[in-house]
TORTITOR-236233 format. One record per residue (C-alpha): residue in three letters; x, z, y. Coordinates in Angstrom, 3 decimals. Layout:
N
@resn=ala, X=X, Z=Z, Y=Y $
...
//
This chain:
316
@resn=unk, X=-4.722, Z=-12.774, Y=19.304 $
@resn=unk, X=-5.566, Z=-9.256, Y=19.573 $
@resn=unk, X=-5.328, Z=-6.943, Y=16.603 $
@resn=unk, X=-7.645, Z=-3.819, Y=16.563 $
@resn=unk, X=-7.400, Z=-1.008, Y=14.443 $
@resn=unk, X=-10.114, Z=1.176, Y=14.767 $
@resn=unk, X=-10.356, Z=4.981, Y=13.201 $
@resn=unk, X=-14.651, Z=4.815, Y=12.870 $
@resn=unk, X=-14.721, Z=8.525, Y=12.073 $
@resn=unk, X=-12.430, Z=9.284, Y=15.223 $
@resn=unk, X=-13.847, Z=12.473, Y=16.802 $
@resn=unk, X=-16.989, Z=12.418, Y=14.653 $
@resn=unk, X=-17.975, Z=8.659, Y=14.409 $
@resn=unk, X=-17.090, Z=8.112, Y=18.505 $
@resn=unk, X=-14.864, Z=5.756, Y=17.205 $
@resn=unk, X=-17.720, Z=3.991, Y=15.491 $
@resn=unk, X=-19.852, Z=4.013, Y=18.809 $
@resn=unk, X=-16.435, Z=2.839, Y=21.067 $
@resn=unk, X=-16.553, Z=-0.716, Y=19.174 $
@resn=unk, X=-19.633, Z=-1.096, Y=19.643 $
@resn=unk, X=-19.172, Z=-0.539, Y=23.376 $
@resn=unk, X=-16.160, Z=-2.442, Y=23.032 $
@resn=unk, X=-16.706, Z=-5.641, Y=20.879 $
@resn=unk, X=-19.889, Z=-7.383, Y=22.708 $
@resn=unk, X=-16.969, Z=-7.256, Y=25.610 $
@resn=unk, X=-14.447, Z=-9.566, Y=23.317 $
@resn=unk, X=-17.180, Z=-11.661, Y=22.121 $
@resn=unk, X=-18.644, Z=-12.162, Y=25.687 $
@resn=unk, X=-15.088, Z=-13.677, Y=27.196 $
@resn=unk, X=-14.214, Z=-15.375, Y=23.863 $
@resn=unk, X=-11.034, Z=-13.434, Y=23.198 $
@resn=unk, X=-9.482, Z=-14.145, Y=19.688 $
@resn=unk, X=-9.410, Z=-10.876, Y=17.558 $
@resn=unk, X=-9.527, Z=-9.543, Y=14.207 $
@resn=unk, X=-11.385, Z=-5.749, Y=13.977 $
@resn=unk, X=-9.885, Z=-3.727, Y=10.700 $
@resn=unk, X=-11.560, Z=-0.275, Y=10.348 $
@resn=unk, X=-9.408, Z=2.505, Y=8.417 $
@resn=unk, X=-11.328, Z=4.327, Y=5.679 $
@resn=unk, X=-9.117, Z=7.665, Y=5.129 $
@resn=unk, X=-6.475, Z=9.021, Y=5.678 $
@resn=unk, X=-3.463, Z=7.246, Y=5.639 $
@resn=unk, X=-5.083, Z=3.825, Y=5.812 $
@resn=unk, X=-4.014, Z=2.730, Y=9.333 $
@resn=unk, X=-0.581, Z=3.279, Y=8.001 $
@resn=unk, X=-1.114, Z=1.296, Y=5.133 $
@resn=unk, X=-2.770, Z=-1.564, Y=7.553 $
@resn=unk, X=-0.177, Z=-1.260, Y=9.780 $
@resn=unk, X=2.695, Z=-2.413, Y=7.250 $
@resn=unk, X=0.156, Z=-4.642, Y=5.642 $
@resn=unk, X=0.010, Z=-6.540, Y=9.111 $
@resn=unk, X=3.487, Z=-6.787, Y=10.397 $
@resn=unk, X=4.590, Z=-7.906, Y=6.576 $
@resn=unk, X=1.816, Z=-10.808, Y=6.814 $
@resn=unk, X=2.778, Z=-11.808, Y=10.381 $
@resn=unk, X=6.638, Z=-11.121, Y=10.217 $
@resn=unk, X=7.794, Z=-14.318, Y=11.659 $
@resn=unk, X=5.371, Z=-13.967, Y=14.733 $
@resn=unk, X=4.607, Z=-11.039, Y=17.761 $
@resn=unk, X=1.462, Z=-9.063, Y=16.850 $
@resn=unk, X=-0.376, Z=-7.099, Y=19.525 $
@resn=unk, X=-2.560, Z=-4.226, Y=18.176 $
@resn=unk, X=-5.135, Z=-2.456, Y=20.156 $
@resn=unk, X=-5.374, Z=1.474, Y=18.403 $
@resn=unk, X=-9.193, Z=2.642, Y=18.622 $
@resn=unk, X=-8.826, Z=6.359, Y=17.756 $
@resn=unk, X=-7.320, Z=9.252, Y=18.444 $
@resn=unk, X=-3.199, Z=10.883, Y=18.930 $
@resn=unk, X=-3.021, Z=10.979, Y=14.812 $
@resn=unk, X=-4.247, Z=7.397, Y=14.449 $
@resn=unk, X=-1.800, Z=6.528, Y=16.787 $
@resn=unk, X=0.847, Z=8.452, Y=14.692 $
@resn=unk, X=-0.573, Z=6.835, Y=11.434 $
@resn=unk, X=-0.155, Z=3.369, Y=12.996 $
@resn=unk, X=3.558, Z=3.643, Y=14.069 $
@resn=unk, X=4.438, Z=5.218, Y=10.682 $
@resn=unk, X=3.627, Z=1.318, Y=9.374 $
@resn=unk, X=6.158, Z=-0.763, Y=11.897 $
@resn=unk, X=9.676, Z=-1.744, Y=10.386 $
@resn=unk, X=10.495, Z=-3.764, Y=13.669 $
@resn=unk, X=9.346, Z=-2.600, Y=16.700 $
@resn=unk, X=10.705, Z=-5.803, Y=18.719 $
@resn=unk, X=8.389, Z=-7.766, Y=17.163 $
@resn=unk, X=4.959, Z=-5.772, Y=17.885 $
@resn=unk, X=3.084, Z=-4.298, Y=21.218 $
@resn=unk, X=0.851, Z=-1.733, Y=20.947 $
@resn=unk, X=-2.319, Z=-0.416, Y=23.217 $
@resn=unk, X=-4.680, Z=2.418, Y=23.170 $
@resn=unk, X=-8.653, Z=2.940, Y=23.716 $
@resn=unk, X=-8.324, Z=7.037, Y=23.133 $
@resn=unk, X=-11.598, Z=8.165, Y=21.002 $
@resn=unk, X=-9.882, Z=11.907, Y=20.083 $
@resn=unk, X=-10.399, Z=14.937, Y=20.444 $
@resn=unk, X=-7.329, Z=15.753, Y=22.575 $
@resn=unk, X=-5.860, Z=12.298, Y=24.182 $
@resn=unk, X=-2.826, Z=13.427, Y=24.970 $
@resn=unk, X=-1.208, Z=10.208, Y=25.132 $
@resn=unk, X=-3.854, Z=8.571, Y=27.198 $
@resn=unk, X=-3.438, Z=11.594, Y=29.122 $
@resn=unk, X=0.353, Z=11.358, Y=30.377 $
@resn=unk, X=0.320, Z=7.422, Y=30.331 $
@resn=unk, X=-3.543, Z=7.716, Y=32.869 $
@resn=unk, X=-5.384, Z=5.467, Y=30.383 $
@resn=unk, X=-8.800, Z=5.596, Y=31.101 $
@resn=unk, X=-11.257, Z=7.018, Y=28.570 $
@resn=unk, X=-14.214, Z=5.037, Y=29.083 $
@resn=unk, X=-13.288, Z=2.343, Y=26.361 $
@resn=unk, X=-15.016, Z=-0.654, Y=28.751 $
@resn=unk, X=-11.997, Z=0.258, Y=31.213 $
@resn=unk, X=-9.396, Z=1.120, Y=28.603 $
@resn=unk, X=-10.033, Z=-2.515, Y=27.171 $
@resn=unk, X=-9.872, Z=-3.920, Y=30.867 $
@resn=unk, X=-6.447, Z=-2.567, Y=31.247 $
@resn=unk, X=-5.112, Z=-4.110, Y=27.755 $
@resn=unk, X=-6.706, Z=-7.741, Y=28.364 $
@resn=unk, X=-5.012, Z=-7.917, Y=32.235 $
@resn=unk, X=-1.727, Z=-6.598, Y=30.909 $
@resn=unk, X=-1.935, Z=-3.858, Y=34.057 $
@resn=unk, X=0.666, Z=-1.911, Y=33.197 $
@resn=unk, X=3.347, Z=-1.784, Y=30.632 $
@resn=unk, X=6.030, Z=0.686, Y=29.410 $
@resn=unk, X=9.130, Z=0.666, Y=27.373 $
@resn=unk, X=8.505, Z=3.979, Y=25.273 $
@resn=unk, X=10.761, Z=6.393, Y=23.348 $
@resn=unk, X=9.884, Z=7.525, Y=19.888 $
@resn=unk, X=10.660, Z=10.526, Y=18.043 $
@resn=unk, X=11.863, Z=11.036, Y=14.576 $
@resn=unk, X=10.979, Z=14.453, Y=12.405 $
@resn=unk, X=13.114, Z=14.345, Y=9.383 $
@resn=unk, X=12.314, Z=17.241, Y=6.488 $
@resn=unk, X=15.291, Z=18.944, Y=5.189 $
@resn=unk, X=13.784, Z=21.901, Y=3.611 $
@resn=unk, X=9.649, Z=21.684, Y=3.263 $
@resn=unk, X=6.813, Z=23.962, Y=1.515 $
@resn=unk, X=3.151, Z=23.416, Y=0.296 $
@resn=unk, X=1.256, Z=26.154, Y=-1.027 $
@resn=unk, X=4.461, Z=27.910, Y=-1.745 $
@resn=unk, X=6.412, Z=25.095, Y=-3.330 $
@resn=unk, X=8.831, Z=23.313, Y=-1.991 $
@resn=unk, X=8.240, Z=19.566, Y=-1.919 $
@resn=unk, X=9.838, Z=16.213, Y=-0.456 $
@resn=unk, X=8.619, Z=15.226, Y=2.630 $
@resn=unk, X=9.101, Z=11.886, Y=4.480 $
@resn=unk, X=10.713, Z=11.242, Y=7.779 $
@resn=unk, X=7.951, Z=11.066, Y=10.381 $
@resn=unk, X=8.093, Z=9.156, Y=13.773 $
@resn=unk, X=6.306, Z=10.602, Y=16.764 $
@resn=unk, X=5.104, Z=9.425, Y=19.677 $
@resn=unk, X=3.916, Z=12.072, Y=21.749 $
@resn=unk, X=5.057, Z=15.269, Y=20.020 $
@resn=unk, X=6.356, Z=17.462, Y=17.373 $
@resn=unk, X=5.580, Z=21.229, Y=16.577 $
@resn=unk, X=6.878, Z=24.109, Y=14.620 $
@resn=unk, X=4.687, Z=27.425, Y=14.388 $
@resn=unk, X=1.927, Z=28.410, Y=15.995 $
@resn=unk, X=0.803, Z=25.404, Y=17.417 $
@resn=unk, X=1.007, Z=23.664, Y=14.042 $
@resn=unk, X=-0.268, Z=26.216, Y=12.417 $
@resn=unk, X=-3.364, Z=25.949, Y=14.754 $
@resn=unk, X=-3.507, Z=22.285, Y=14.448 $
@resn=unk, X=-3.171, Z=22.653, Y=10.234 $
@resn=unk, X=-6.512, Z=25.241, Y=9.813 $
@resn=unk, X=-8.117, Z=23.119, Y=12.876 $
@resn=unk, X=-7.554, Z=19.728, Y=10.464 $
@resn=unk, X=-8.831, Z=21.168, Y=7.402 $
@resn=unk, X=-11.893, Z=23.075, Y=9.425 $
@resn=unk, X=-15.636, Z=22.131, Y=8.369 $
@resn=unk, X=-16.664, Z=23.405, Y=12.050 $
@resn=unk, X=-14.786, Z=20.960, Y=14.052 $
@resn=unk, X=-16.930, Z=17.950, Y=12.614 $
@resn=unk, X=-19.908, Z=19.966, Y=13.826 $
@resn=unk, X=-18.432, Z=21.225, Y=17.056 $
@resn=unk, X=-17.158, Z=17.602, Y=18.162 $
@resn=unk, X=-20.699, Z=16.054, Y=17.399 $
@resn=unk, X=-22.108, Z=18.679, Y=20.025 $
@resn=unk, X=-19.290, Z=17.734, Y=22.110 $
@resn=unk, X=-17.371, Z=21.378, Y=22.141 $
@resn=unk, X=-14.834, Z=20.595, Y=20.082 $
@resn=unk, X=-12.537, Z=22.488, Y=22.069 $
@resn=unk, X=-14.086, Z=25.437, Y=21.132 $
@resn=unk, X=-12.251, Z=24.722, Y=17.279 $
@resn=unk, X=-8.895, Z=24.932, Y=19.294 $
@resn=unk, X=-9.727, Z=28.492, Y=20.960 $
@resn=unk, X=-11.333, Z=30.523, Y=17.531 $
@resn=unk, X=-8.289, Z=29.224, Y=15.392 $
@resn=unk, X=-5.795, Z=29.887, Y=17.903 $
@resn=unk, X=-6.771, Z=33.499, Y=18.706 $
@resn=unk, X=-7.105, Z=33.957, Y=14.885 $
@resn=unk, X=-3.666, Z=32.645, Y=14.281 $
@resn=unk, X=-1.929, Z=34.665, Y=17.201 $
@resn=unk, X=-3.719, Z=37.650, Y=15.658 $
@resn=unk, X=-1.600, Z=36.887, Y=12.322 $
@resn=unk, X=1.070, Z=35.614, Y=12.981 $
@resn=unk, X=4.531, Z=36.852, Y=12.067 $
@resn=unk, X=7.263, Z=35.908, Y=14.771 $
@resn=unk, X=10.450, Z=34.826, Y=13.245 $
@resn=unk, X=13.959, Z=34.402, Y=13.572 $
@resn=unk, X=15.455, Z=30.882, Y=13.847 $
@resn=unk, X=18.521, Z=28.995, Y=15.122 $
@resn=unk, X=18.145, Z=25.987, Y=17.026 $
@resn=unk, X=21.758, Z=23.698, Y=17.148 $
@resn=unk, X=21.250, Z=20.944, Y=20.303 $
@resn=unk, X=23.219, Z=17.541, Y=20.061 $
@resn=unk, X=25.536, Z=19.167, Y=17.788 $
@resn=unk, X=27.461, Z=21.718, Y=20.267 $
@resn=unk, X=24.930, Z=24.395, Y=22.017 $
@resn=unk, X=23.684, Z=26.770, Y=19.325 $
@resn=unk, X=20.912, Z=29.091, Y=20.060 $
@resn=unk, X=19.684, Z=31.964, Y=18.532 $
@resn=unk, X=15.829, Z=32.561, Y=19.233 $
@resn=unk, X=14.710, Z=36.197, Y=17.747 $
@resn=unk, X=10.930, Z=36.260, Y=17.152 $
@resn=unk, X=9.982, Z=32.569, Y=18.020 $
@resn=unk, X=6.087, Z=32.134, Y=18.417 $
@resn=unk, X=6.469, Z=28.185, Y=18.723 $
@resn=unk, X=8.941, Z=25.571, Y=19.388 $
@resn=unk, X=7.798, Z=21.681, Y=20.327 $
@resn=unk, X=9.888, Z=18.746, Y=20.935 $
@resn=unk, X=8.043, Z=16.350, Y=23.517 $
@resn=unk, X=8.560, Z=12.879, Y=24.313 $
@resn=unk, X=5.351, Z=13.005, Y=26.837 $
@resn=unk, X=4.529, Z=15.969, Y=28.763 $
@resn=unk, X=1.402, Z=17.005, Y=27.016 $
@resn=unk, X=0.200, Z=18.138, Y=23.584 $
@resn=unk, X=-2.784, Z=20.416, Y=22.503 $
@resn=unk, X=-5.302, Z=19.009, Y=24.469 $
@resn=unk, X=-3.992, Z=18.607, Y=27.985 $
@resn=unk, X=-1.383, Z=21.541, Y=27.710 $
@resn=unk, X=1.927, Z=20.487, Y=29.332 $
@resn=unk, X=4.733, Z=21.916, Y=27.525 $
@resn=unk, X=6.999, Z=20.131, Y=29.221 $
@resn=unk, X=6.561, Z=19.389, Y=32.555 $
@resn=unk, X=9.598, Z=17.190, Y=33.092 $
@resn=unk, X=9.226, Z=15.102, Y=29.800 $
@resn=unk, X=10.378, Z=11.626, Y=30.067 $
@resn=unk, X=8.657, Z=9.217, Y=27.988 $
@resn=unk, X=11.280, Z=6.429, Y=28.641 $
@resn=unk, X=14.646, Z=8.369, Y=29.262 $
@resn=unk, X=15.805, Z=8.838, Y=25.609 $
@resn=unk, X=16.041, Z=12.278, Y=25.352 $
@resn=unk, X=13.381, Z=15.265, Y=24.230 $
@resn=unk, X=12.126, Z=18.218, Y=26.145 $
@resn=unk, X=11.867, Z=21.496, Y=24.187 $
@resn=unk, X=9.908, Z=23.984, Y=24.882 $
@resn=unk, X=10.628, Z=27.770, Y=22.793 $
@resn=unk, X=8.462, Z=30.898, Y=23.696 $
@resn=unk, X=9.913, Z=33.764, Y=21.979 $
@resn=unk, X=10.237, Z=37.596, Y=22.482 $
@resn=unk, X=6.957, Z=38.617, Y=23.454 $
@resn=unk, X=4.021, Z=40.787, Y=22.673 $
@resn=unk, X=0.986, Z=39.209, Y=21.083 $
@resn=unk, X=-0.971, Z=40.383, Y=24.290 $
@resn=unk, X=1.821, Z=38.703, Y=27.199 $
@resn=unk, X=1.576, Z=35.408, Y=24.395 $
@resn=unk, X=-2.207, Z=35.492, Y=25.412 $
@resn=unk, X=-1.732, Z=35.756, Y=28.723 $
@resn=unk, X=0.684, Z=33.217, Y=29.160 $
@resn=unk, X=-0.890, Z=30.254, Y=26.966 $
@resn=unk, X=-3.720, Z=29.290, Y=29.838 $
@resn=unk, X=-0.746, Z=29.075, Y=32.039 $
@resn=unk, X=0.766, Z=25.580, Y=29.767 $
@resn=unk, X=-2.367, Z=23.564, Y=31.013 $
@resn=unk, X=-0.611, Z=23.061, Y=34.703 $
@resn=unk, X=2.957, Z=23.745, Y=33.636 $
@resn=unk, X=3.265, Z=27.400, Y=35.218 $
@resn=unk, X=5.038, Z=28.635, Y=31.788 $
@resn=unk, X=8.396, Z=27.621, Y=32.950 $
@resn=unk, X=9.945, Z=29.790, Y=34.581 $
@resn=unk, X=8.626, Z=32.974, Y=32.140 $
@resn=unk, X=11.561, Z=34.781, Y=30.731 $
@resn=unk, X=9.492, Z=33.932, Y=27.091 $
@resn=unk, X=9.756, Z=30.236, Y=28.001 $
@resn=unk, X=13.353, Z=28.317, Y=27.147 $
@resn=unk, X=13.550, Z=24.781, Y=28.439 $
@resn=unk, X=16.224, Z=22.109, Y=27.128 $
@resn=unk, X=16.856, Z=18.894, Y=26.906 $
@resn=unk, X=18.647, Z=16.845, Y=24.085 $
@resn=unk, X=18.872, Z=13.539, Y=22.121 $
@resn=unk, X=18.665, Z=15.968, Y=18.713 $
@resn=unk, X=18.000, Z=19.317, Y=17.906 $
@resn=unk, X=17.681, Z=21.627, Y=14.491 $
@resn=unk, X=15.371, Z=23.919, Y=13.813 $
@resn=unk, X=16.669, Z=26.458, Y=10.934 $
@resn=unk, X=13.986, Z=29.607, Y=10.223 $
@resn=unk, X=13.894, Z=32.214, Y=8.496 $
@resn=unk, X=10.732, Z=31.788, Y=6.675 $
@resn=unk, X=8.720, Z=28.385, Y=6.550 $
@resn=unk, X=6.810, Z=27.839, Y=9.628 $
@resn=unk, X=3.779, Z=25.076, Y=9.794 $
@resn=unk, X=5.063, Z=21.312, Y=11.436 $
@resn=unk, X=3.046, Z=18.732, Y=13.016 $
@resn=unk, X=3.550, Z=15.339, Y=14.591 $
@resn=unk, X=1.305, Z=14.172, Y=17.049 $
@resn=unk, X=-1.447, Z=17.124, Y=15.625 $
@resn=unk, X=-0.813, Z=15.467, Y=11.895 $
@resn=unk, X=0.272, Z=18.552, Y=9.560 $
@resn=unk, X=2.117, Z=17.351, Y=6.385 $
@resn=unk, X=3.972, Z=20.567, Y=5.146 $
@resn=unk, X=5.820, Z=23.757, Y=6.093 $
@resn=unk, X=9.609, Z=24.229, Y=6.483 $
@resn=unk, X=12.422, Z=25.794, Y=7.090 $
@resn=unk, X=14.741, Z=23.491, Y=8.405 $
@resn=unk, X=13.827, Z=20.258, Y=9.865 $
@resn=unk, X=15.978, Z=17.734, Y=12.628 $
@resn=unk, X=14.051, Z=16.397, Y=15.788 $
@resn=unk, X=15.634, Z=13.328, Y=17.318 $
@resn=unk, X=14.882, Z=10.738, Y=19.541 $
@resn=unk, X=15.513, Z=7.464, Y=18.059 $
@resn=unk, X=16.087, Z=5.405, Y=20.994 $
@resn=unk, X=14.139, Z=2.818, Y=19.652 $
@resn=unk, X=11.307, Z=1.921, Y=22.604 $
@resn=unk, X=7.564, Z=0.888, Y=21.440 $
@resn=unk, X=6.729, Z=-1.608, Y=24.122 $
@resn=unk, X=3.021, Z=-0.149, Y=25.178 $
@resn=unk, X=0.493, Z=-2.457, Y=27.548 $
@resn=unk, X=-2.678, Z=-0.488, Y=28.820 $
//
């Protein structure tokens, strides 16, 4: 019995179209399935927990139609991941999962993947827990959020926060330039943005203090942003994160390096830091935008990244 969860509005109603592609397919080999669509945010989570309450006592396997945050949304429901498997037909904008893990995005191949069990992976998850978070000024309790591909703080959230909330994208992703959202907001953001000062503590015992941080991500995969590899050596199943800090530089060497991320030639930069660690702190000066896996919940000024060793077994 296959479970799918499908995100209709995904990229501007590709979602929708996916199924469609995607469902005569199920019907046509008589594979047991039940289709649930999500209707705003926060809904797959809500389905999610809905389904692993119901079927508790038995293993669930749920194919995710949508995009990175629907895939976010969805894990945000599991209480035991022993007991469920998940897949992926990518309908996003950036795929950044299907991306690292080579999962086909022509959803008639996707789905032949999941139904021969091709491949599988054991799969680290990440944790982003809130100690200090802002909205609008105010500061506010926040949740502890899993990720599964990635976690933000500065620019690149605050590029992925305007993007979210952006009328244009909807109209840019129907013509199929979505990307185009990315590029406007993020030369408008690195035009305004303040750097900052911020100490970073890893696994308790390295402390580091980064003057004038433009971002900071912690990565379980490799890429994030639409097909820009942070970090090249990321690990999905090795139980640590890869951080990647560019700091110290002039708004004009910032644009010059950020077209280098998409093949990994940042590293190496005297603006680019690389570690590697099961935890790490983030403590800033001012609040900075966060987002997991592109999903932007609040600003903050402190916040813990961790892997928690728990592994989301993944077919495709």
């Amino acid at each position: 019995m296959y479970y799918f969860i499908i995100n209709p509005t995904s990229k501007s109603g590709l979602g929708k179209k996916y199924w469609k592609r995607v469902q005569p397919i199920l019907d046509e080999k008589n594979i047991e399935y039940q289709a649930i669509f999500s209707k705003k945010t926060g809904h797959t989570e809500r389905i999610m927990k809905e389904l692993c309450e119901e079927k508790k006592k038995e293993r669930v396997h749920v194919v995710i139609l949508g995009g990175d945050g629907t895939v976010n949304e969805a894990i945000q429901g599991i209480d035991d991941f022993t007991k469920v498997d998940i897949s992926y037909i990518p309908t996003g904008s950036s795929n950044d999962l299907a991306r690292d893990m080579g999962i086909s995005r022509v959803p008639e191949e996707a789905l032949e993947g999941i139904l021969n069990k091709s491949r599988e992976a054991f799969m680290d998850m990440g944790l982003v827990h809130y100690e200090k978070a802002y909205l609008k000024g105010k500061e506010i309790s926040v949740k502890d959020r899993r990720f599964m591909v990635g976690c933000g703080i500065g620019f690149d959230a605050a590029v992925c926060q305007e993007a979210n909330s952006s009328a244009v994208k909807s109209l840019l992703n129907r013509l199929k330039l979505g990307k185009l959202t990315y590029l406007g907001i993020a030369l408008k953001q690195l035009i305004q943005m303040e750097l900052v000062q911020v100490q970073v503590l890893l696994d308790n015992k390295e402390n580091i203090h980064i003057k004038g941080m433009f971002f900071g991500v912690g990565m379980v995969h490799r890429y994030q942003g639409g097909g820009m590899m942070f970090c090249p050596r990321a690990n999905p199943s090795d139980g640590i994160l890869d951080f990647c800090i560019a700091s110290n530089a002039s708004k004009f060497r910032v644009l010059r390096l950020l077209p280098t991320i998409y093949k990994g030639n940042h590293v190496g930069h005297k603006e680019v830091s690389m570690y590697q660690a099961k935890e790490a702190v983030f403590k800033a000066e001012k609040p900075l935008w966060v987002h997991t896996d592109g999903e932007v919940k609040a600003q903050a000024t402190e916040i813990k990244l961790s892997d928690l060793g728990e592994k989301i077994h993944f077919i495709y």
